[in-house]
Backbone as a printed PyTorch tensor [residue, N CA C, xyz], in Angstrom:
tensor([[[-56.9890, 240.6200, 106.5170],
         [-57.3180, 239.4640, 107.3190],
         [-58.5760, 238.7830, 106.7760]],

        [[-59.6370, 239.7000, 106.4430],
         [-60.8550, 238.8660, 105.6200],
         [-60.7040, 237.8770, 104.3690]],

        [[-59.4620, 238.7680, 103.8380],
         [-59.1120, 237.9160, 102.5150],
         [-58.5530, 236.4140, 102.7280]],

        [[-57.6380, 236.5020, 104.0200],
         [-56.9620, 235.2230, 104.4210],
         [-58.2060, 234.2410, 104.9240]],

        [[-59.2760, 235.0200, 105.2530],
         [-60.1550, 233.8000, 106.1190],
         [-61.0330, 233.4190, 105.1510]],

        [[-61.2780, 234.3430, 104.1600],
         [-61.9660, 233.9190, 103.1330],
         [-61.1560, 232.3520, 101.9310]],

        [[-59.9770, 232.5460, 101.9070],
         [-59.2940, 231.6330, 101.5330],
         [-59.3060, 230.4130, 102.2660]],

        [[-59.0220, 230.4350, 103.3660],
         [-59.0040, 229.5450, 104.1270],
         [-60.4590, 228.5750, 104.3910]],

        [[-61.5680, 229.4160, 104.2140],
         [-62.6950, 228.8790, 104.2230],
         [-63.2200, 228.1710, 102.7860]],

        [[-62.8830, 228.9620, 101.9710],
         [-62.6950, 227.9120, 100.4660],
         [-61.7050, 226.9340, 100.2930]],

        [[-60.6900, 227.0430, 100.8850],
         [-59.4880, 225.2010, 101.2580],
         [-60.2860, 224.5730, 101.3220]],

        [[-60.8850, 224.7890, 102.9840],
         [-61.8210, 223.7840, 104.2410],
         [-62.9750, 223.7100, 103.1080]],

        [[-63.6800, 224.1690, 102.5780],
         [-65.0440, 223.9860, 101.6580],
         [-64.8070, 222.7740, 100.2740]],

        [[-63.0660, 222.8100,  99.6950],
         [-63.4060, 222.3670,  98.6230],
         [-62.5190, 220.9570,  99.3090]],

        [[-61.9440, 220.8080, 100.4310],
         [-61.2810, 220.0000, 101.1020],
         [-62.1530, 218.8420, 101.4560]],

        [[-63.5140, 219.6930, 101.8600],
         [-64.6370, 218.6990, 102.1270],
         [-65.2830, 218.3780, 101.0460]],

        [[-65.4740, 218.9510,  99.8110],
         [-66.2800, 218.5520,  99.1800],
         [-65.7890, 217.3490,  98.3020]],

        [[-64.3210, 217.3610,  98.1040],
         [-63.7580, 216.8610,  97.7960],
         [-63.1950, 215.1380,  98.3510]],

        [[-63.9160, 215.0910,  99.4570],
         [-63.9170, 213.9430, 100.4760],
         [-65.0770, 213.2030, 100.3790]],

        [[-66.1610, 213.9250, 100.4210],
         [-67.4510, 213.3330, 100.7600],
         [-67.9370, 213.0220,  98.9420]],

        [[-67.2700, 213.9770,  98.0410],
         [-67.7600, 213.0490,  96.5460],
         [-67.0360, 212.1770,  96.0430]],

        [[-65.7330, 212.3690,  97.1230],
         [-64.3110, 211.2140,  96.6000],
         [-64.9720, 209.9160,  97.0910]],

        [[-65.7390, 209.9820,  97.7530],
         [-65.8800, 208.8130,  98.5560],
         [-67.0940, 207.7040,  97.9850]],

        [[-67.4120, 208.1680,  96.7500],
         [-68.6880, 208.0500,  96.3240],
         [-68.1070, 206.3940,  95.3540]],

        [[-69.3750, 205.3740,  94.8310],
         [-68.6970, 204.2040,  93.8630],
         [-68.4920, 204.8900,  92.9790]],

        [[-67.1200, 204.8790,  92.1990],
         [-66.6880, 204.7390,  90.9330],
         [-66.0250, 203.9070,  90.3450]],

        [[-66.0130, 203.3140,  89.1470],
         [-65.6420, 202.7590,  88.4740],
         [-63.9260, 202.6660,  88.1170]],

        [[-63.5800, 201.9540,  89.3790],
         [-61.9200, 201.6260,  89.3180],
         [-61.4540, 200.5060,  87.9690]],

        [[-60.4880, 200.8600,  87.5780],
         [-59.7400, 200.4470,  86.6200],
         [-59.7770, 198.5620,  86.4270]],

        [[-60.3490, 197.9340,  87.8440],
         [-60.5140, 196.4860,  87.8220],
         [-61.4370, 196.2360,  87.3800]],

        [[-62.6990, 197.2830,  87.3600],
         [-64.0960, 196.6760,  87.3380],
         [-64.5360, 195.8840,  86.2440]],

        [[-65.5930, 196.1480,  85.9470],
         [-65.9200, 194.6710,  84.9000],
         [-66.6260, 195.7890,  83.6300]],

        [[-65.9370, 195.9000,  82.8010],
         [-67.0150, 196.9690,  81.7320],
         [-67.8590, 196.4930,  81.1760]],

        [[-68.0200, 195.3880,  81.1480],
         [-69.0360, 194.5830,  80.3120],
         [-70.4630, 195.3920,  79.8930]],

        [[-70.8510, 196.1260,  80.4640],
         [-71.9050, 196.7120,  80.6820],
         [-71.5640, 198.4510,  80.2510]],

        [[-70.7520, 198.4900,  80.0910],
         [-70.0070, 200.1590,  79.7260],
         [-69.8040, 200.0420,  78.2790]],

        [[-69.6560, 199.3430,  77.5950],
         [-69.5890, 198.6590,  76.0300],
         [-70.8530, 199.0530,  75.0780]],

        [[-70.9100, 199.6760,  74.2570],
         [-71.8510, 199.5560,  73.3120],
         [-72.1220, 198.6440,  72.2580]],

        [[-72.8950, 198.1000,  72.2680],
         [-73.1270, 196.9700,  71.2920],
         [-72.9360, 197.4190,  69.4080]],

        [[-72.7680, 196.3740,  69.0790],
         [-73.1500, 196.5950,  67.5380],
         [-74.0570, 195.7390,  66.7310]],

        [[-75.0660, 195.6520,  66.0910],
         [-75.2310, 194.3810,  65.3960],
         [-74.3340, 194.0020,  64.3690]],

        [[-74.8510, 192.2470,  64.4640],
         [-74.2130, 191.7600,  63.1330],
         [-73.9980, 192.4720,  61.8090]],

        [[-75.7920, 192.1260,  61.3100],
         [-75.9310, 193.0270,  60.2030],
         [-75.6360, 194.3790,  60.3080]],

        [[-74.9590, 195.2750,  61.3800],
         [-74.5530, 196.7650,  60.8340],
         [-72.7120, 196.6210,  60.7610]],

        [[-72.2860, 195.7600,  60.5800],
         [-70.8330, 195.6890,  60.7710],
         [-70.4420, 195.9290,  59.2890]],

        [[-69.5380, 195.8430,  58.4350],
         [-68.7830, 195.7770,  57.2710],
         [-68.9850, 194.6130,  56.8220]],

        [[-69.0690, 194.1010,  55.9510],
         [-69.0220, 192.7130,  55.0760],
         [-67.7180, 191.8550,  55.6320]],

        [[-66.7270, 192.7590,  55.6510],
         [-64.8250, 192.6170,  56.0130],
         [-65.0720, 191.7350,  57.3920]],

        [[-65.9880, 192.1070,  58.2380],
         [-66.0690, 191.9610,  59.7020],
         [-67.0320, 190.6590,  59.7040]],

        [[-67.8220, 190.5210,  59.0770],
         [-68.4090, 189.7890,  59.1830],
         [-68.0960, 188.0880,  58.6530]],

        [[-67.1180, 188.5580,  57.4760],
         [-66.4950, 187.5100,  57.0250],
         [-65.1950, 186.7700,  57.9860]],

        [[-64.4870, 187.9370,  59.1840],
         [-63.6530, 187.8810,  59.7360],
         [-64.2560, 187.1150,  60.6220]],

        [[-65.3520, 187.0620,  61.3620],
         [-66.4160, 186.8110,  62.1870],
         [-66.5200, 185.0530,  62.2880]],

        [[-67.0040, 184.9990,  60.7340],
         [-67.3710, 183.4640,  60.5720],
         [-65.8550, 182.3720,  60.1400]],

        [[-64.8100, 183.4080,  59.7630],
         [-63.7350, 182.5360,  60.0570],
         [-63.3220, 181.9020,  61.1810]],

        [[-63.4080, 182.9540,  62.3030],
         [-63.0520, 182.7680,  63.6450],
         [-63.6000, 181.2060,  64.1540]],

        [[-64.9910, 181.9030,  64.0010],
         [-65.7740, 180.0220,  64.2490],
         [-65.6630, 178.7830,  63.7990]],

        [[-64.9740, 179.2350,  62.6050],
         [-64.6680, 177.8730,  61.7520],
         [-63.0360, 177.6330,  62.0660]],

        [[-62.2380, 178.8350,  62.6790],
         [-61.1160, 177.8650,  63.2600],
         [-59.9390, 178.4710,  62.1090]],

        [[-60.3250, 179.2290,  61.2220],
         [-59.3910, 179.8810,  59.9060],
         [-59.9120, 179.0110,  58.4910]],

        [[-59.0350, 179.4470,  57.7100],
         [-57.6740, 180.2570,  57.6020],
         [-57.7480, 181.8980,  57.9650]],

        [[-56.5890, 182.5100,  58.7970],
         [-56.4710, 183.7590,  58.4720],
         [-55.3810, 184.5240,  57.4170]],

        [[-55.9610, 185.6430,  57.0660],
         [-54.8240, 186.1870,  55.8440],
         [-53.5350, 186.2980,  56.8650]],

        [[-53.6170, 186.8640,  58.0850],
         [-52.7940, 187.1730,  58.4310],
         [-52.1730, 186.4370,  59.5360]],

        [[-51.8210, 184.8540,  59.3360],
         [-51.3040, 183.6410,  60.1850],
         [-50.7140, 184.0970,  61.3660]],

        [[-49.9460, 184.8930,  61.0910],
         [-48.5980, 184.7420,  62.1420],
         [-49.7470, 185.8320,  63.3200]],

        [[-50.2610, 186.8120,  63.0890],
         [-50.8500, 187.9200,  63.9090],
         [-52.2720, 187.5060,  64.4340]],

        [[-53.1820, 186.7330,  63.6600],
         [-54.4360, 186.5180,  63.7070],
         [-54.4690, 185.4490,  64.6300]],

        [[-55.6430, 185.3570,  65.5830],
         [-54.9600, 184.3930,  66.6340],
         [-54.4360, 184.7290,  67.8590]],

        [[-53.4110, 186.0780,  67.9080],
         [-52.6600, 186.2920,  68.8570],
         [-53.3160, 186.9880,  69.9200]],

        [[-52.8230, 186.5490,  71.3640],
         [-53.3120, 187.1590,  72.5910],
         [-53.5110, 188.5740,  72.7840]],

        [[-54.4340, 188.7100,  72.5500],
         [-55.0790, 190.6710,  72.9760],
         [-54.3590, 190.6870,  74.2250]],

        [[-53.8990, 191.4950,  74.6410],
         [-53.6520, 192.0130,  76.4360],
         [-54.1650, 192.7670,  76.9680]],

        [[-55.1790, 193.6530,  76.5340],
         [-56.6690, 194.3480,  77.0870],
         [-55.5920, 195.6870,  78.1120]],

        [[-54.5040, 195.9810,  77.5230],
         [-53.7520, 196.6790,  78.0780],
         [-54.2330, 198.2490,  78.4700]],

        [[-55.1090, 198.6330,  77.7440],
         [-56.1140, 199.9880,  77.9520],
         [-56.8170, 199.5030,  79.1060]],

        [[-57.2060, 198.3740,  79.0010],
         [-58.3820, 197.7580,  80.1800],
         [-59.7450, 198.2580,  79.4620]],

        [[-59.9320, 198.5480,  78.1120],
         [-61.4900, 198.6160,  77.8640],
         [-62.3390, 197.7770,  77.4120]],

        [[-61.7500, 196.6200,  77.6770],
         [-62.7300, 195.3950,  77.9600],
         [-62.7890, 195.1840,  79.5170]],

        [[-63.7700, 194.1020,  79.3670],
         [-64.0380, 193.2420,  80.9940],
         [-62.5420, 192.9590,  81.4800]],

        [[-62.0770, 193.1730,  82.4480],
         [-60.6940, 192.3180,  82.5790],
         [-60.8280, 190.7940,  82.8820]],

        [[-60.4830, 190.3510,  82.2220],
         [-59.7430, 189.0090,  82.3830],
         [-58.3020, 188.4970,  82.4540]],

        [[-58.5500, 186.8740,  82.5320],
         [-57.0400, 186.8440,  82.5220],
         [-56.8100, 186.9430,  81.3290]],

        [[-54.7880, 186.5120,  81.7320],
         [-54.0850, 186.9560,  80.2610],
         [-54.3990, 185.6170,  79.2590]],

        [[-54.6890, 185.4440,  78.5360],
         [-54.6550, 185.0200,  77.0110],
         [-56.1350, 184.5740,  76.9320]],

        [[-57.3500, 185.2340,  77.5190],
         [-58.4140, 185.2320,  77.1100],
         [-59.1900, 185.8050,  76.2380]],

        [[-58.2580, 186.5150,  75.9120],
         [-58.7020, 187.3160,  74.0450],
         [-57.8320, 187.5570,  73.6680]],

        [[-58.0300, 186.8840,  71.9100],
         [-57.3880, 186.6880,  70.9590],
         [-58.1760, 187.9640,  70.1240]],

        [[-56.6790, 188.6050,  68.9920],
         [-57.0180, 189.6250,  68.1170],
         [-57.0450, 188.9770,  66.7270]],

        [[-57.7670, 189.8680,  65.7610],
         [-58.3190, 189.1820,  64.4850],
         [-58.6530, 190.1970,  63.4190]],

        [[-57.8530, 190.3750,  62.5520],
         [-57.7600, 191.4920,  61.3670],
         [-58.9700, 191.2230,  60.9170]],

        [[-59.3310, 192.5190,  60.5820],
         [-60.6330, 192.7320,  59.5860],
         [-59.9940, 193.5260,  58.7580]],

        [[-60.0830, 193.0880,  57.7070],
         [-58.9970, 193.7330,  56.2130],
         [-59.6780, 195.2960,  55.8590]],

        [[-59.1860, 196.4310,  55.5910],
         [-59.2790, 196.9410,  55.1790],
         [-59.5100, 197.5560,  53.5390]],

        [[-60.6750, 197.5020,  53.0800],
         [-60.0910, 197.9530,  51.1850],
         [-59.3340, 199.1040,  51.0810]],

        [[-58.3400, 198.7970,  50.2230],
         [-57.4980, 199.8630,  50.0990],
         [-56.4840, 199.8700,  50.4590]],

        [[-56.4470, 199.1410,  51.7950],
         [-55.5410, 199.5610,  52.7980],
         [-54.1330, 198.7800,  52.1730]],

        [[-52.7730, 199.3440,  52.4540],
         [-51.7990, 198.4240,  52.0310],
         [-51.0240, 197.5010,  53.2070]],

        [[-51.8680, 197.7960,  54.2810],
         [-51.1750, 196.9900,  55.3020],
         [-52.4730, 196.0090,  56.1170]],

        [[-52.3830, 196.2230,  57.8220],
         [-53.2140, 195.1340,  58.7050],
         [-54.7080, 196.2720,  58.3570]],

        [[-54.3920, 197.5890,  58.5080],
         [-55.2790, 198.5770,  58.3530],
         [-55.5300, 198.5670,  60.4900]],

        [[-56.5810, 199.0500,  60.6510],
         [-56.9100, 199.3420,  62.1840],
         [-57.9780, 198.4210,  62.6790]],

        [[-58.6680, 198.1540,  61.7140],
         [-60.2200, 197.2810,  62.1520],
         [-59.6890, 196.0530,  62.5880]],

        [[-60.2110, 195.4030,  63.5320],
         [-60.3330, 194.4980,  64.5970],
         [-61.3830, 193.6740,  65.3750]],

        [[-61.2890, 192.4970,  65.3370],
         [-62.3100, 191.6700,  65.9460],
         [-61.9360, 190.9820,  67.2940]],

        [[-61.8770, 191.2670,  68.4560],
         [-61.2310, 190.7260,  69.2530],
         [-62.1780, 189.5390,  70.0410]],

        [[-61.4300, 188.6540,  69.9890],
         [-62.6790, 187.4260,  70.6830],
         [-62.2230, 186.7210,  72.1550]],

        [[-63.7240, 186.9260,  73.0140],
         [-62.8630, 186.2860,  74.2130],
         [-63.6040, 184.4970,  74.3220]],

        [[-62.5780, 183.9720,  74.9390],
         [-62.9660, 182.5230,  75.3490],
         [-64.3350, 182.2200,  75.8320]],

        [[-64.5950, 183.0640,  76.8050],
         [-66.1940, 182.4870,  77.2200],
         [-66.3150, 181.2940,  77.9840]],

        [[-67.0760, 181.0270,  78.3520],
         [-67.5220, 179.9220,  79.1890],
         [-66.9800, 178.6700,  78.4640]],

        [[-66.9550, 178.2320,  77.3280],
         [-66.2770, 177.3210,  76.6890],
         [-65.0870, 177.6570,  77.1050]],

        [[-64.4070, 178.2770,  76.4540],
         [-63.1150, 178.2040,  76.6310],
         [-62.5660, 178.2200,  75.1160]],

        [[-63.5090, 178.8550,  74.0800],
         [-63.2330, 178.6650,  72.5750],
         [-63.6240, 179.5630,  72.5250]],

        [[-62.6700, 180.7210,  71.6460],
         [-63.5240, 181.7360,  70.7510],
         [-64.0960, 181.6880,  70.1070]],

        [[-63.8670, 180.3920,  69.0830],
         [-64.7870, 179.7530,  68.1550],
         [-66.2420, 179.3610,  68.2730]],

        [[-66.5700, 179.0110,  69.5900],
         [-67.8890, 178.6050,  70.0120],
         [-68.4330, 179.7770,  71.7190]],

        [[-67.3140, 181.0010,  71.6900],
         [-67.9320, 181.6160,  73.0900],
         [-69.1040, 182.3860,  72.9460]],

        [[-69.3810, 183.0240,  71.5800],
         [-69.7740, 184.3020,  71.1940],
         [-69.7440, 185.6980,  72.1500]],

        [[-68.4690, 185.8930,  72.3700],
         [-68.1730, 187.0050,  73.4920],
         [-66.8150, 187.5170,  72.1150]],

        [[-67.6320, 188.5190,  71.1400],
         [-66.6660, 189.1600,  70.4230],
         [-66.8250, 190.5450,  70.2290]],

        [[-65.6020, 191.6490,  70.0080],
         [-65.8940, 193.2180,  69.9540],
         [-65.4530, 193.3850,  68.7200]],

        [[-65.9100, 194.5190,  68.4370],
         [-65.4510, 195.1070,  66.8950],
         [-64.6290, 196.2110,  67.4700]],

        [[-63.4060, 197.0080,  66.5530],
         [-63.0060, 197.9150,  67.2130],
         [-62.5430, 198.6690,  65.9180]],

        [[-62.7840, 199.6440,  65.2060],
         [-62.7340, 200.3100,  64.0480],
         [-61.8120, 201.4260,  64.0400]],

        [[-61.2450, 201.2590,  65.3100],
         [-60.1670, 202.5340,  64.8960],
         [-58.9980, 202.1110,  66.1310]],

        [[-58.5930, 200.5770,  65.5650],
         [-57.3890, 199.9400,  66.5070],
         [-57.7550, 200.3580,  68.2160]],

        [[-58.4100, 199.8560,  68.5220],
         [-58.1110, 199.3490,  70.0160],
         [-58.8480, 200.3910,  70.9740]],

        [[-58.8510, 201.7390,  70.1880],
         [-59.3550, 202.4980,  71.0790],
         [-60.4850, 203.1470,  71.3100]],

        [[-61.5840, 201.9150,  70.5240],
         [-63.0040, 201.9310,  71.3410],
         [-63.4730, 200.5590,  70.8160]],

        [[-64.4780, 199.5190,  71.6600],
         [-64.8710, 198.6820,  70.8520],
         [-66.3530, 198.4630,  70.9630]],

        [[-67.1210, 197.9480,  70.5880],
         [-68.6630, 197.5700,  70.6130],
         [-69.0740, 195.9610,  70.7630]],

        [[-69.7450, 195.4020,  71.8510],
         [-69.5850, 194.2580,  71.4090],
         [-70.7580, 193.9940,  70.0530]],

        [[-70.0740, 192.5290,  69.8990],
         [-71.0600, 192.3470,  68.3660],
         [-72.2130, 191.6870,  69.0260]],

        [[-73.5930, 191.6360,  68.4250],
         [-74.7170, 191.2560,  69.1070],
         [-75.0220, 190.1920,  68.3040]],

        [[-74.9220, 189.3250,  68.0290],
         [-75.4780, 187.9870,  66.6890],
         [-76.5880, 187.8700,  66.5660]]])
């Protein structure tokens, strides 16, 4: 019988504890990460990135037309959420590489409404699944 009440009193113990820290702010899947992001500087990026960088602003050419340009969907959610087609993705070439490679510049609209002129851009060096914003 001690054993049963002893159980029963660790349920009720982790039942509560489990309420009163559930209940605490955390960071739901809507929130705004903006601030959860690690920065990068300019000058510590790749040459690749940086050149990818100042195309963007100037509007192209990109190597890669058909892809460069195209709507990010922030589908991880590890950016800020926004709406849909407020960031555009942007190859950063790889040496070596024989394909898009993984590196990435993703740019959001911004208060303009231009990636070209928002400066709200991330670097992301290993496809999508971490990014830094860039600091100019």
């Amino acid at each position: 019988m001690n054993r049963l009440a002893a159980i029963l009193r660790l349920t009720l113990f982790l039942a509560l504890a489990g309420f009163c820290f559930g209940s605490t702010p955390a960071l739901s899947r809507n929130s705004d990460r903006g601030d959860e992001i690690e920065s990068v500087r300019l000058g510590d990026l790749p040459p690749e990135a940086r050149a990818t960088l100042d195309l963007i602003k100037q509007g192209g050419p990109f190597p890669y037309p058909r892809k460069d340009g195209s709507t990010f969907g922030n589908f991880e959610q590890r950016l800020p959420e926004r709406p849909r087609s407020y960031y555009r993705e942007y190859t950063v070439p790889t040496p070596g590489s024989r394909d898009r490679g993984a590196r990435r510049i993703v740019a959001g609209s911004g208060r303009t409404g231009s990636v070209a002129t928002s400066g709200e851009y991330y670097f992301s060096h290993d496809h999508y699944r971490s990014f830094r914003r860039i600091q100019e």
